[in-house]
C-alpha positions as CSV (number, residue, x, y, z in Angstrom):
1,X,96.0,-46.2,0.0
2,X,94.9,-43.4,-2.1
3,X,92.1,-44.1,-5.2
4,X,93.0,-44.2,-8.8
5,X,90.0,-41.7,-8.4
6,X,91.3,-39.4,-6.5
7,X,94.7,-39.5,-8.2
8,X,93.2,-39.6,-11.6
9,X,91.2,-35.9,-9.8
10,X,94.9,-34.7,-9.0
11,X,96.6,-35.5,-12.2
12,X,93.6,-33.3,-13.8
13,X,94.4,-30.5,-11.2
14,X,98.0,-30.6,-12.2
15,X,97.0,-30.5,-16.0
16,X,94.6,-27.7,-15.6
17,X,96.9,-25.4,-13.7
18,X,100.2,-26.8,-15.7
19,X,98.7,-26.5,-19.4
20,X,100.8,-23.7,-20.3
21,X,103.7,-25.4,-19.5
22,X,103.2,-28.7,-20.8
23,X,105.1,-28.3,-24.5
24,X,102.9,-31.3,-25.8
25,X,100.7,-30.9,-29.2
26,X,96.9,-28.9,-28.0
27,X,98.0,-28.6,-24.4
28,X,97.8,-25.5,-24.1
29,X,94.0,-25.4,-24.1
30,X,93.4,-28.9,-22.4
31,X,90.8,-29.6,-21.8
32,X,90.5,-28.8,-25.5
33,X,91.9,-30.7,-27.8
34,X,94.4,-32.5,-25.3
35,X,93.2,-35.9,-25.4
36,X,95.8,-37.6,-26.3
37,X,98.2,-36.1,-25.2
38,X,96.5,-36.1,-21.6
39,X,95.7,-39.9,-22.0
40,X,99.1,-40.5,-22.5
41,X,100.9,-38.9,-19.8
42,X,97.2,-40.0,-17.7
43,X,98.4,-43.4,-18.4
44,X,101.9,-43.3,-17.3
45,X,101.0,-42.0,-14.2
46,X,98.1,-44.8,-13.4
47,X,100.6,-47.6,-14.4
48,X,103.5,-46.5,-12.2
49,X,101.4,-45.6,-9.1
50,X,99.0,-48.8,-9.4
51,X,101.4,-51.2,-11.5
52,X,98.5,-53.8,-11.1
53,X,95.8,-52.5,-12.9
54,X,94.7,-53.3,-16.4
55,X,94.8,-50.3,-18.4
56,X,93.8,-49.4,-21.7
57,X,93.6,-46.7,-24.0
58,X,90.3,-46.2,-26.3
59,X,90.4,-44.3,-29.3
60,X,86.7,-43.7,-30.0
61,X,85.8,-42.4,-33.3
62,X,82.6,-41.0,-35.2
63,X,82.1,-41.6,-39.0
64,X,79.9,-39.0,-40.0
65,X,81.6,-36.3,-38.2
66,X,85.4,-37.2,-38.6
67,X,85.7,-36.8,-35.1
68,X,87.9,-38.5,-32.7
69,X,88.3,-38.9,-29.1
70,X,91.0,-40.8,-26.9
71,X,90.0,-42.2,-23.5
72,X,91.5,-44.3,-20.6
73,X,90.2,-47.3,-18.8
74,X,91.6,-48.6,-16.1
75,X,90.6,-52.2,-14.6
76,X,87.3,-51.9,-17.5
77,X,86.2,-48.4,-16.0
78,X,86.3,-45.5,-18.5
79,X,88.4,-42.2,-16.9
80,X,88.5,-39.2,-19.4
81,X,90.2,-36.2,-18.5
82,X,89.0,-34.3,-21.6
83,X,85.7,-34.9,-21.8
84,X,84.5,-31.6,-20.2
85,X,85.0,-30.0,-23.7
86,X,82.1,-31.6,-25.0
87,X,79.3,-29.7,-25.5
88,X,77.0,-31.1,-22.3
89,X,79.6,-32.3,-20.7
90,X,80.5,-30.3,-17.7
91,X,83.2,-32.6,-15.6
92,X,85.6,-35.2,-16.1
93,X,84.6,-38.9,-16.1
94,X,86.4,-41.5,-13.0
95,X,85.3,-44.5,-13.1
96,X,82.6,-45.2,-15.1
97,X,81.5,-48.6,-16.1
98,X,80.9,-46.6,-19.7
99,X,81.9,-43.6,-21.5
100,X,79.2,-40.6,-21.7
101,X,80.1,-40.6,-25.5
102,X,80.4,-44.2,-25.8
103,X,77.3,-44.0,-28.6
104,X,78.8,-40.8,-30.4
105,X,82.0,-42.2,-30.7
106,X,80.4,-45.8,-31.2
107,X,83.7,-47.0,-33.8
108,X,86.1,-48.2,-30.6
109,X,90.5,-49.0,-31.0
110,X,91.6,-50.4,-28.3
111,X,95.1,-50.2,-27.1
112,X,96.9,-51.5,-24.5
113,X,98.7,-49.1,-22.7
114,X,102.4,-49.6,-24.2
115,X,101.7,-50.0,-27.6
116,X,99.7,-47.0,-27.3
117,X,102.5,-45.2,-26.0
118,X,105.1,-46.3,-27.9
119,X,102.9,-45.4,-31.0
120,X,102.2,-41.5,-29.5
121,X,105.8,-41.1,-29.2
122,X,106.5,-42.6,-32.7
123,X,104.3,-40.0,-33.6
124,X,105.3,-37.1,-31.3
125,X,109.2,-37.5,-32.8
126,X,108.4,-37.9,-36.5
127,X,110.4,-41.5,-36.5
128,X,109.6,-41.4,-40.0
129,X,112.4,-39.0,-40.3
130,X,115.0,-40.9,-38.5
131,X,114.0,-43.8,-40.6
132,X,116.9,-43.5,-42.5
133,X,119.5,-43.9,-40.0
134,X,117.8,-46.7,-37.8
């Protein structure tokens, strides 16, 4: 049975060749800027190939800076996608027991993984603007 490592290390491969592509907000220079958008779709992928595992999405968050980062933990171990954009940062994280940023972006949201999506595609359509007719 493959790895949530190794398919976590082929979704990457599909987002890095793909980026172009992918009409989602940033994704065109993922690893840049792509984080939640990659999370997302990251996410999706995880649940329906390993239905079983507990998965969350962190939204990590630096005060001074205004700077924000979204992440994905699967089963308690942290799997970023993104995280190669980071100055110092020179490869995506699988599977670690903490984030590499986890003390610059020390102000933590947790989701779980459906109201996380239901709230990036809330956010995606504008449903503020359908508001009226719901």
């Amino acid at each position: 049975m493959e790895s949530v490592i190794s398919f976590s290390e082929k979704v990457r491969l599909v987002f890095e060749q793909n980026k172009k592509a992918i009409d989602l907000p940033f994704f065109h220079s993922f690893p840049q800027n792509a984080c939640e958008s990659s999370v997302c779709f990251h996410a999706m992928l995880v649940r329906e190939k390993f239905p079983n595992m507990q998965l969350e999405v962190v939204l990590g968050s630096n005060q001074m800076n205004d700077e924000h980062h979204y992440w994905l933990e699967v089963d308690g171990l942290a799997f970023d996608l993104t995280c190669d954009q980071f100055d110092g940062i020179y490869e995506p994280i699988y599977a670690q027991s903490e984030h590499l940023m986890a003390t610059y972006f020390s102000r933590t949201l947790r989701f779980f993984f459906l109201v996380f999506l239901l709230r990036y595609l809330g956010n995606l359509v504008f449903v503020d603007l359908f508001s009226a007719v719901l």
